[in-house]
MISEZA-211007 format. One record per residue (C-alpha): y negated, z negated, x. Coordinates in steps of 0.1 Angstrom, whole numbers, plus 5000, padded with zeros to 4 digits. Each point is the difference from the previous one (the first is absolute). Example, Ala and Ser with C-alpha at 12.3 -4.5 7.8 and 13.67 -1.06 7.14 Angstrom:
2
atom c2:5045, c3:4922, c1:5123 .
atom c2:4966, c3:5007, c1:5014 .
***
This chain:
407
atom c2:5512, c3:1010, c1:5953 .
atom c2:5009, c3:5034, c1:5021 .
atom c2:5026, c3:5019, c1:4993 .
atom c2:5017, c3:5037, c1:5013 .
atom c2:5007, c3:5031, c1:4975 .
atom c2:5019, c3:5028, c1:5012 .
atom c2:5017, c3:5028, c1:4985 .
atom c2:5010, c3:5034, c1:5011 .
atom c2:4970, c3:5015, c1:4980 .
atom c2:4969, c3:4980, c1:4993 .
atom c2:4981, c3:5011, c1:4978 .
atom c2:5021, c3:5025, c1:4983 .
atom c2:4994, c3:5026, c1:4967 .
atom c2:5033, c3:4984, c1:4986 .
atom c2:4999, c3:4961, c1:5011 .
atom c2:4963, c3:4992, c1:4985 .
atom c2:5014, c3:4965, c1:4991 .
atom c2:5004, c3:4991, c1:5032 .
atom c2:4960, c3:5001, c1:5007 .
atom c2:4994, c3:4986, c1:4967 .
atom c2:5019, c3:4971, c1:5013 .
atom c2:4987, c3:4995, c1:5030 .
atom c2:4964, c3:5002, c1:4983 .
atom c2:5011, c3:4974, c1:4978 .
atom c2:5012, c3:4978, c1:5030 .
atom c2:4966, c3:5005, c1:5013 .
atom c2:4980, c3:4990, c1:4969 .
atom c2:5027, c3:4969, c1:5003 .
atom c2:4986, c3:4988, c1:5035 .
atom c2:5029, c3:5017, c1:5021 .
atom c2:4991, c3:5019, c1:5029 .
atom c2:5022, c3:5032, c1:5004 .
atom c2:5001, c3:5019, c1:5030 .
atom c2:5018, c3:5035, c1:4991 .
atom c2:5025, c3:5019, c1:5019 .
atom c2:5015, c3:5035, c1:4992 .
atom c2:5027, c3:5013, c1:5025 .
atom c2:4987, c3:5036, c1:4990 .
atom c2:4963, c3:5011, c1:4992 .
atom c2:4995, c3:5013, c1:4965 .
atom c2:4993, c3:5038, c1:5002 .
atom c2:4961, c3:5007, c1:4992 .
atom c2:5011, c3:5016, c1:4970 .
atom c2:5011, c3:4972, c1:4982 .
atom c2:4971, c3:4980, c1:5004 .
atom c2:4984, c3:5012, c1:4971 .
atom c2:4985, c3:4969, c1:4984 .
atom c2:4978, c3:4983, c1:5018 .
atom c2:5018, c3:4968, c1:4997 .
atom c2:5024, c3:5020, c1:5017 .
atom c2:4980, c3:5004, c1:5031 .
atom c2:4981, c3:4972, c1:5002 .
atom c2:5036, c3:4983, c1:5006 .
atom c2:5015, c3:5021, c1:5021 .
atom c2:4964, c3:4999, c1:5022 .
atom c2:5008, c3:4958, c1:5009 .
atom c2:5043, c3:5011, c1:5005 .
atom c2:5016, c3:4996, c1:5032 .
atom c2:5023, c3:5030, c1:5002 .
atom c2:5034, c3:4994, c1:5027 .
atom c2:5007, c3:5037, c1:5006 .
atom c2:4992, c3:5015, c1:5020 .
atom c2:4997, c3:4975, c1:5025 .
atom c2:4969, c3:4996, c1:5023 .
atom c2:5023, c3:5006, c1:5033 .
atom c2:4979, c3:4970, c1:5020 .
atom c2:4994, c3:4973, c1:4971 .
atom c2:5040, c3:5003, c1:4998 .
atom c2:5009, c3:4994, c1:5037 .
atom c2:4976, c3:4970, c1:4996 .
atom c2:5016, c3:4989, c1:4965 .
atom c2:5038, c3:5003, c1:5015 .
atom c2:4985, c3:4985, c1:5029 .
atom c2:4988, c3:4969, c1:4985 .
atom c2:5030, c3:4998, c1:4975 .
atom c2:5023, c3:5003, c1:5028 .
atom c2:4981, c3:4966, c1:5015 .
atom c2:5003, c3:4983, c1:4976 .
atom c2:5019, c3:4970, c1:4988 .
atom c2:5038, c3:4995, c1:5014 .
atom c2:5010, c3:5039, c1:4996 .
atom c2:4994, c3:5002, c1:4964 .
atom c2:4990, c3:5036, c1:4998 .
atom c2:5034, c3:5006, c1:5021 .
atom c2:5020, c3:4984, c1:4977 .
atom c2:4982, c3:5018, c1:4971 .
atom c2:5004, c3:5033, c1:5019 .
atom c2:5036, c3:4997, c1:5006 .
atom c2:5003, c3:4986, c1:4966 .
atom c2:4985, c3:5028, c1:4984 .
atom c2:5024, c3:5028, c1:5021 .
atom c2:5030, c3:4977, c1:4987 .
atom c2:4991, c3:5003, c1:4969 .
atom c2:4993, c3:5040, c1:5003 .
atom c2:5034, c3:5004, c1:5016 .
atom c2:5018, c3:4984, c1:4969 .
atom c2:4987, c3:5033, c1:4982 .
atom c2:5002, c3:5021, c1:5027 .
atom c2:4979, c3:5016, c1:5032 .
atom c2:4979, c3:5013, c1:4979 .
atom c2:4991, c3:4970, c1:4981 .
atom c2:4995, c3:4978, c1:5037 .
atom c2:4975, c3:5025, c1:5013 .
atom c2:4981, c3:4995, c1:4966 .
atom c2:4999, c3:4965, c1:5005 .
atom c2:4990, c3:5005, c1:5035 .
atom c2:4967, c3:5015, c1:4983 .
atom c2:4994, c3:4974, c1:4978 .
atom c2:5004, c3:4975, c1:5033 .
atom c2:4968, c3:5022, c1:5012 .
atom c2:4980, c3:4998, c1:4969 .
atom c2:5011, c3:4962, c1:4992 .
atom c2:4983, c3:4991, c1:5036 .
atom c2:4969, c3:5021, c1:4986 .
atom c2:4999, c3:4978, c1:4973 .
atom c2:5007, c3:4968, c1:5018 .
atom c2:4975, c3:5004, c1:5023 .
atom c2:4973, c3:5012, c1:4980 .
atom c2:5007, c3:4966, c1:4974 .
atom c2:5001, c3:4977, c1:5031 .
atom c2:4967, c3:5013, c1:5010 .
atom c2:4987, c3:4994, c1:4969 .
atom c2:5018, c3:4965, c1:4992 .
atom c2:5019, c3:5013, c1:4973 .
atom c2:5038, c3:4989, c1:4997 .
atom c2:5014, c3:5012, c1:4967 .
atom c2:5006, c3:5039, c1:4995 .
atom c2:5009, c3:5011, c1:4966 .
atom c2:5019, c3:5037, c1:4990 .
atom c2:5002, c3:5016, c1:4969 .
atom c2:5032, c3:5017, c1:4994 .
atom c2:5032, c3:4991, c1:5019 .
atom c2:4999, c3:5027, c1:5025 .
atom c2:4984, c3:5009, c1:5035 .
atom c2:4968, c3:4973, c1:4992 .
atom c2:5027, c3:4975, c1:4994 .
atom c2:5017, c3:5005, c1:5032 .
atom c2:4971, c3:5001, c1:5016 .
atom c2:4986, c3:4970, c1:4987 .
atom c2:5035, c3:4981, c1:5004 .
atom c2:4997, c3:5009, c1:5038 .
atom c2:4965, c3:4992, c1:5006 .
atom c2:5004, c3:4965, c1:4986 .
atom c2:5031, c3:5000, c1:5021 .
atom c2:4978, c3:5011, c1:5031 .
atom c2:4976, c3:4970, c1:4988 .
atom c2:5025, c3:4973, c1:5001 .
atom c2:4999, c3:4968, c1:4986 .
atom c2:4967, c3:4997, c1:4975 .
atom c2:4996, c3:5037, c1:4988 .
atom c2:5023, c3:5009, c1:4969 .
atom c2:5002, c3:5032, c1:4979 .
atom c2:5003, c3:5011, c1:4965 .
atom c2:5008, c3:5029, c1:4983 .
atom c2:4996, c3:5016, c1:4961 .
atom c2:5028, c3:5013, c1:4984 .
atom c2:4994, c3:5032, c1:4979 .
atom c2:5034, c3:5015, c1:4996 .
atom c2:5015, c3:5025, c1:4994 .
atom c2:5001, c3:5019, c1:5030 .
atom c2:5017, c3:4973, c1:5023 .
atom c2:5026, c3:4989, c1:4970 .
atom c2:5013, c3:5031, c1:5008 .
atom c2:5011, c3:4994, c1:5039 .
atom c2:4997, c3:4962, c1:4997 .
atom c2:5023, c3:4997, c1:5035 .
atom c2:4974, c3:5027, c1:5017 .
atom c2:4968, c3:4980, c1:4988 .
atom c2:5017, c3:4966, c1:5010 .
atom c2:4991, c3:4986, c1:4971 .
atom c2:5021, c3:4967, c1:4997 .
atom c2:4990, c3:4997, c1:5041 .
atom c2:4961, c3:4998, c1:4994 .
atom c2:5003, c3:4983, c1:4966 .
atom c2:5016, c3:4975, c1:5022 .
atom c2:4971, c3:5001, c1:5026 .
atom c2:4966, c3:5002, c1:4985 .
atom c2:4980, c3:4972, c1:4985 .
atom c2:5000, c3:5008, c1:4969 .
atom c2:5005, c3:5036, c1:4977 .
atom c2:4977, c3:5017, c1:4977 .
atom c2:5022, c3:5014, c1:4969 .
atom c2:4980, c3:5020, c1:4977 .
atom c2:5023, c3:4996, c1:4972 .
atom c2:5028, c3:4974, c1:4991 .
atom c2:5025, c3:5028, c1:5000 .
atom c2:4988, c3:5006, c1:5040 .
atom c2:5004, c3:4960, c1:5006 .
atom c2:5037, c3:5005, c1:4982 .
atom c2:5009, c3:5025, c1:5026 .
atom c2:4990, c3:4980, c1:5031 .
atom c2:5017, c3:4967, c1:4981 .
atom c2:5035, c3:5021, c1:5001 .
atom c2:4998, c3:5003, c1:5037 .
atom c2:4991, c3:4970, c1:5016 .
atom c2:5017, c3:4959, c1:4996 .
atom c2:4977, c3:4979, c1:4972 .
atom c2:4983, c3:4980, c1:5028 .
atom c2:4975, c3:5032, c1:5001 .
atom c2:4991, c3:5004, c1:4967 .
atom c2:4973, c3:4981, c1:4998 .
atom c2:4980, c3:5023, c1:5023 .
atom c2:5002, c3:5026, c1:4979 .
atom c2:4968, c3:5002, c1:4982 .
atom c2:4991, c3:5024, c1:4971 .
atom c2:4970, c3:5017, c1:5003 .
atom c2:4986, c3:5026, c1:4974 .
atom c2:4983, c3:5035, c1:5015 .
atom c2:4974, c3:5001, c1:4977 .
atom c2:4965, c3:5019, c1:4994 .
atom c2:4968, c3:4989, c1:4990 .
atom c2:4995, c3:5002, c1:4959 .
atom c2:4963, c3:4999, c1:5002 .
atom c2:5004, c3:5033, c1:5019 .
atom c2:5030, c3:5014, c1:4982 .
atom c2:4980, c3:4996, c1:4966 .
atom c2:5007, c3:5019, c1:4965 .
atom c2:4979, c3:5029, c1:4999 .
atom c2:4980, c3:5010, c1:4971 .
atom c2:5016, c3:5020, c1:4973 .
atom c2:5001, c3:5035, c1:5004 .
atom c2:5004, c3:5030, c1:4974 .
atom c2:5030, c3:5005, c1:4987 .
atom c2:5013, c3:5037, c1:5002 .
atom c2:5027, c3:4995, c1:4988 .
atom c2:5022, c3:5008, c1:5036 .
atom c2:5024, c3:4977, c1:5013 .
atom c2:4983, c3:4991, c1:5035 .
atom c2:5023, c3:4985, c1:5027 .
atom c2:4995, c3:4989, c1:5034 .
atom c2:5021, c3:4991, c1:5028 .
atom c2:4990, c3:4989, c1:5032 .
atom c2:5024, c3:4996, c1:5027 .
atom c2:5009, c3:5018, c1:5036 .
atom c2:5011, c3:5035, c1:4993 .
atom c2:5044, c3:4986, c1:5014 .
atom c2:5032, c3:5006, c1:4981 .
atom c2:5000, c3:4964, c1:4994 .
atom c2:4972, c3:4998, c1:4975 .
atom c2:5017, c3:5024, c1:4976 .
atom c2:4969, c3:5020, c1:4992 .
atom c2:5025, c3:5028, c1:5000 .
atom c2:5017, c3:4989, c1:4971 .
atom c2:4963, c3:4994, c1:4982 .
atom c2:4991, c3:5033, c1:5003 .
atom c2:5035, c3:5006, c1:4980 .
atom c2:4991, c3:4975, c1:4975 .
atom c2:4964, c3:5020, c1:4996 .
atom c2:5017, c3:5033, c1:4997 .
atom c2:5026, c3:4982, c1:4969 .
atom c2:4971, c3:4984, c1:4980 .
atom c2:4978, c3:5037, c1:4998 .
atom c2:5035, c3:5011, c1:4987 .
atom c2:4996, c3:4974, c1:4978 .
atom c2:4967, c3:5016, c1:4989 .
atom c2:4979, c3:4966, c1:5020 .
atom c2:4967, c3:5013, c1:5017 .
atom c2:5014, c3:4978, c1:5026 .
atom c2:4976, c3:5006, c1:5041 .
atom c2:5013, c3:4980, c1:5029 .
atom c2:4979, c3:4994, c1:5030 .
atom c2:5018, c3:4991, c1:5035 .
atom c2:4977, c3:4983, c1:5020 .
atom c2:5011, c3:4995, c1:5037 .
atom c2:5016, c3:5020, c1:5028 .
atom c2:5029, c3:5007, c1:5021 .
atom c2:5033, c3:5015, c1:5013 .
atom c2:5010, c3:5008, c1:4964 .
atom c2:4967, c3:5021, c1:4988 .
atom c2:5011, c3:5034, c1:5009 .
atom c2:5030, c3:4991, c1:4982 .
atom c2:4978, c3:4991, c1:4968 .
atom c2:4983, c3:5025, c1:4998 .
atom c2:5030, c3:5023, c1:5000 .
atom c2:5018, c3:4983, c1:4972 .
atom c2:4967, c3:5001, c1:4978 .
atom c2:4996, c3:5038, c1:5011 .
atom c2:5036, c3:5002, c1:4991 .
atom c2:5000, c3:4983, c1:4967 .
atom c2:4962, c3:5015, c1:4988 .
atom c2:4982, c3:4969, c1:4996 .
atom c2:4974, c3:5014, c1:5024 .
atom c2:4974, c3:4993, c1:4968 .
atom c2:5014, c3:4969, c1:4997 .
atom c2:5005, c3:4981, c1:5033 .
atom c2:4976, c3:4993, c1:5030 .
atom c2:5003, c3:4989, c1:5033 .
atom c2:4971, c3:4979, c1:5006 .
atom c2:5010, c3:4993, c1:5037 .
atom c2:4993, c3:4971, c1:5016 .
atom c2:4972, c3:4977, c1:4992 .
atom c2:4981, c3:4966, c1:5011 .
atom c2:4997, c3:4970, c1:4981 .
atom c2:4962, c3:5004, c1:4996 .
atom c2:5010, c3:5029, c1:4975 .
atom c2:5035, c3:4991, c1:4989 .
atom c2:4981, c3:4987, c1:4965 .
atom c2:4994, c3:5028, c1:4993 .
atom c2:5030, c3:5014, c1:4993 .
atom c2:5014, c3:4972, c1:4984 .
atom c2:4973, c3:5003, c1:4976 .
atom c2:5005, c3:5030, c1:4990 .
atom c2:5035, c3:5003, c1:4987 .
atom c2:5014, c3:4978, c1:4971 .
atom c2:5039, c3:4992, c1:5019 .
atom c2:5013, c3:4990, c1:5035 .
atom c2:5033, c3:5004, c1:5010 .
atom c2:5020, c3:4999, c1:5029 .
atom c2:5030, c3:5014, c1:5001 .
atom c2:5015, c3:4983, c1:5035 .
atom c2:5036, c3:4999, c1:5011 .
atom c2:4990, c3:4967, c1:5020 .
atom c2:4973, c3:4977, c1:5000 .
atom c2:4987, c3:4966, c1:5011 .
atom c2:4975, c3:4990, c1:4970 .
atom c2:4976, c3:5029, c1:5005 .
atom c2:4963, c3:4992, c1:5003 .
atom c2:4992, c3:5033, c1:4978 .
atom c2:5014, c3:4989, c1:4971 .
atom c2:4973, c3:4968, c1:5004 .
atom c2:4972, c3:5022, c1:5006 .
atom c2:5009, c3:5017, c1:4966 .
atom c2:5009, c3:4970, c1:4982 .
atom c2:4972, c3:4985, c1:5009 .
atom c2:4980, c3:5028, c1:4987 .
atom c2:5016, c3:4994, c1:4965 .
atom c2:5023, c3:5029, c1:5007 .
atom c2:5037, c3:4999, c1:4983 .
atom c2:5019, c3:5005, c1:5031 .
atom c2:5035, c3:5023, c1:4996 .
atom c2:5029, c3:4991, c1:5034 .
atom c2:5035, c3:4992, c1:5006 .
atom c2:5017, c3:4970, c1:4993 .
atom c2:5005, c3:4996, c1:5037 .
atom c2:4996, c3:4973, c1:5029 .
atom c2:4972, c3:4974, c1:4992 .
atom c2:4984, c3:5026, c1:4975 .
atom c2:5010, c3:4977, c1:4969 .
atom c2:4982, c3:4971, c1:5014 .
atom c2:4964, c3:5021, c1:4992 .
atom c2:5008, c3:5020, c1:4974 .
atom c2:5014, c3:4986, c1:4964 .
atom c2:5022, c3:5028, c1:4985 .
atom c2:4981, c3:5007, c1:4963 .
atom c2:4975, c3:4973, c1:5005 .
atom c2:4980, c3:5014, c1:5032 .
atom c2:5014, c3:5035, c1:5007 .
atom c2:5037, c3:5018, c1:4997 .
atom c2:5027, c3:4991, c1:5026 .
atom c2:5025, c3:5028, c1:5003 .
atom c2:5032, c3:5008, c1:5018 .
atom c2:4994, c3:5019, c1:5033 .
atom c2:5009, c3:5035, c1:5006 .
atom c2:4995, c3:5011, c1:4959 .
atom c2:4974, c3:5026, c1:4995 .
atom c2:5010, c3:4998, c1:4958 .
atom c2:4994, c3:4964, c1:5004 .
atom c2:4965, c3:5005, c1:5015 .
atom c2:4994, c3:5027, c1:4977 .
atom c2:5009, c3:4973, c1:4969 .
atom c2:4984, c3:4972, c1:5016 .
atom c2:4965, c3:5019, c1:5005 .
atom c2:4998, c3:5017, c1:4967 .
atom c2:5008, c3:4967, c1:4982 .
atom c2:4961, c3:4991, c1:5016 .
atom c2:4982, c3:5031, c1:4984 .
atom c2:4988, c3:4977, c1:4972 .
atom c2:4965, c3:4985, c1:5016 .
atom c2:5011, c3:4964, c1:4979 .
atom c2:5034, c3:4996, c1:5018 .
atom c2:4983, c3:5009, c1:5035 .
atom c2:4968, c3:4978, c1:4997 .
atom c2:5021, c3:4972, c1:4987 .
atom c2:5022, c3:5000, c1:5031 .
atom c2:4972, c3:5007, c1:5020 .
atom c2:4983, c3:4967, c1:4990 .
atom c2:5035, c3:4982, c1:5009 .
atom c2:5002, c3:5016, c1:5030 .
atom c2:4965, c3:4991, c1:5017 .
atom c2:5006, c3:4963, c1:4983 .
atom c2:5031, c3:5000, c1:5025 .
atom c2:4983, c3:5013, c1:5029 .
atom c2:4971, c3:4972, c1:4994 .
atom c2:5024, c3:4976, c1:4997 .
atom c2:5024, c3:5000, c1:5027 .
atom c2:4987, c3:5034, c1:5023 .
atom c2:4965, c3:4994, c1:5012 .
atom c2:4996, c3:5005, c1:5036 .
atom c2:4978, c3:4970, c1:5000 .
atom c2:5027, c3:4972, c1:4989 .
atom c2:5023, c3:5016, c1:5024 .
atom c2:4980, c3:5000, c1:5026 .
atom c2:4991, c3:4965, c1:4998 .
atom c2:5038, c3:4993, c1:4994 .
atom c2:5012, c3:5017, c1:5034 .
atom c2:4965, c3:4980, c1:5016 .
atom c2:5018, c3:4969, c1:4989 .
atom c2:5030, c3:5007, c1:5012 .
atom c2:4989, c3:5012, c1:5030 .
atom c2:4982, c3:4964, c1:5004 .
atom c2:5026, c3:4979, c1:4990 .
atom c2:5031, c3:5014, c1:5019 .
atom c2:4985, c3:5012, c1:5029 .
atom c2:4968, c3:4977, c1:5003 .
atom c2:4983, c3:4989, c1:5036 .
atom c2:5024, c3:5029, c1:5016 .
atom c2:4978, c3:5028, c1:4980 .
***
């Protein structure tokens, strides 16, 4: 079976699941071809997983200016005036949200005929998106450009697109693809509110997951009596790694040797470092920057907590990397969150926004019995119903039974 990926970024520092997935289709006997609409800068290609993918990825933009003539050209020949009527389909759709919107659709016309003709050279006819957003339309359009035998697929992460379900057309493509990838029953809930029950049953849930054997309990370590957290996340108001740094800054007042170690990067790190300046936790909190998954053990290894502190939230793959680990795992009660992580059993599940309540939470896990305890629970979850491998051969059976000879 052959099968399309595309997303806007492939591979990406934040979105390692995705090529864990697509590894794990792989091992399962499905071909995937790889598209990303941009190419991943250089300097995110840190591990070498990391490059070796991006090395076999088609990337749409920038176009090659003759390879698109020919691909508009063929599209354009094709079949009863489909790629017309999923053109003009596309603009209609735009102008329901405005200009704007329709000459963004007009660009995903252009790359969904990249896509189209790159799968009909290759005699594939099922493209599948992760996250409900340009891939999707993309895909949606390309299988429209196809006609009858191609379908499409997406996976739905949440939360981003809950927030403008009418701009992401959610309800519209739920309706449209094959089948839907939910990574959590509380994503599947969401889609079930928006479409008639006749659709339902193509909604599939589908753990992200990681790999135990890799994500493996590290040997003990020395006590020193500090409080060691970690908290891995892009550097974006959204995590709430502000708000950590706050909780750090109560529990010293407290008279905890607490350290916190932010590993990642982005918009927000000048910001960080500001509020940690500002605060005097400069011995106490580091910026680790960002950091490829060939070291990311590392640095779980060598703190005693997790948390993440997030505003919103699918089911975040950190917290499995951790749990797997045998970390106890500190986050909001938030989104899909609760479906991972048992509040007392596996980790602490706190309201979001509440520094106090991160400070309580983490200094309730300075006794080493409570956190390895938890820890033990929360890798038994992870093994149970998070390993990339079951998932993988889940979506490869799903992808075989709905979509079949059209694959």
């Amino acid at each position: 079976m052959n099968v399309a990926y595309i997303t806007s970024l492939y591979p990406s520092l934040s979105h390692s699941f995705i090529l864990r997935e697509v590894r794990g289709l792989r091992a399962n006997g499905v071909e995937v071809l790889s598209f990303s609409v941009r190419r991943t800068p250089a300097e995110q290609l840190i591990a070498p997983e990391d490059r070796e993918e991006a090395a076999s990825t088609l990337v749409l933009l920038p176009p090659d200016p003759r390879r698109f003539a020919g691909a508009v050209a063929r599209a354009a020949a094709t079949g009863r005036g489909r790629f017309a009527r999923a053109a003009l389909g596309a603009v209609r759709r735009g102008l329901a949200v405005g200009p704007r919107a329709a000459v963004w659709q007009m660009f995903y016309v252009g790359e969904a005929v990249l896509v189209w003709d790159e799968c009909r050279r290759r005699g594939i006819r099922h493209v599948h998106a992760h996250f409900a957003n340009v891939g999707a339309d993309v895909a949606q359009l390309a299988a429209a450009i196809g006609g009858p035998g191609w379908t499409w697929s997406f996976t739905m992460h949440g939360p981003t697109e809950f927030f403008d379900v009418p701009g992401h057309r959610l309800a519209d493509k739920t309706r449209d693809a094959r089948f839907v990838s939910c990574i959590s029953d509380f994503c599947r809930s969401q889609l079930m509110k928006l479409v008639d029950r006749e659709h339902w049953d193509k909604l599939h849930l589908v753990r992200c997951g990681v790999d135990p054997q890799v994500y493996a309990p590290p040997p003990p370590r020395a006590d020193d009596g500090a409080l060691r957290v970690v908290c891995v996340g892009r550097l974006v108001p959204d995590k709430g790694q502000s708000l950590l740094v706050d909780a750090i800054g109560m529990l010293r007042q407290r008279g905890v040797d607490a350290r916190l170690e932010l590993v990642g990067d982005g918009p927000d790190r000048a910001h960080l470092e500001q509020h940690v300046r500002d605060l005097g936790l400069g011995d106490a909190v580091t910026l680790a920057g960002a950091v490829g998954q060939d070291t990311m053990r590392h640095h779980y290894a060598a703190a005693d907590v997790f948390c993440l502190p997030s505003f919103a939230e699918g089911v975040p793959v950190v917290l499995m990397e951790a749990m797997s680990m045998g970390m106890p795992v500190v986050t909001t009660r938030i989104a899909g969150i609760g479906e991972l992580v048992e509040d007392g059993v596996s980790g602490v599940l706190v309201r979001p926004g509440r520094a106090d309540l991160l400070a309580d939470a983490l200094e309730g896990l300075a006794d080493p019995a409570v956190r390895a305890r938890m820890g033990a629970a929360g890798r038994e979850m992870v093994v149970r119903e998070f390993d990339v491998a079951r998932s993988a051969a889940t979506l490869a059976g799903i992808l075989r039974d709905t979509v079949g000879s059209a694959a």
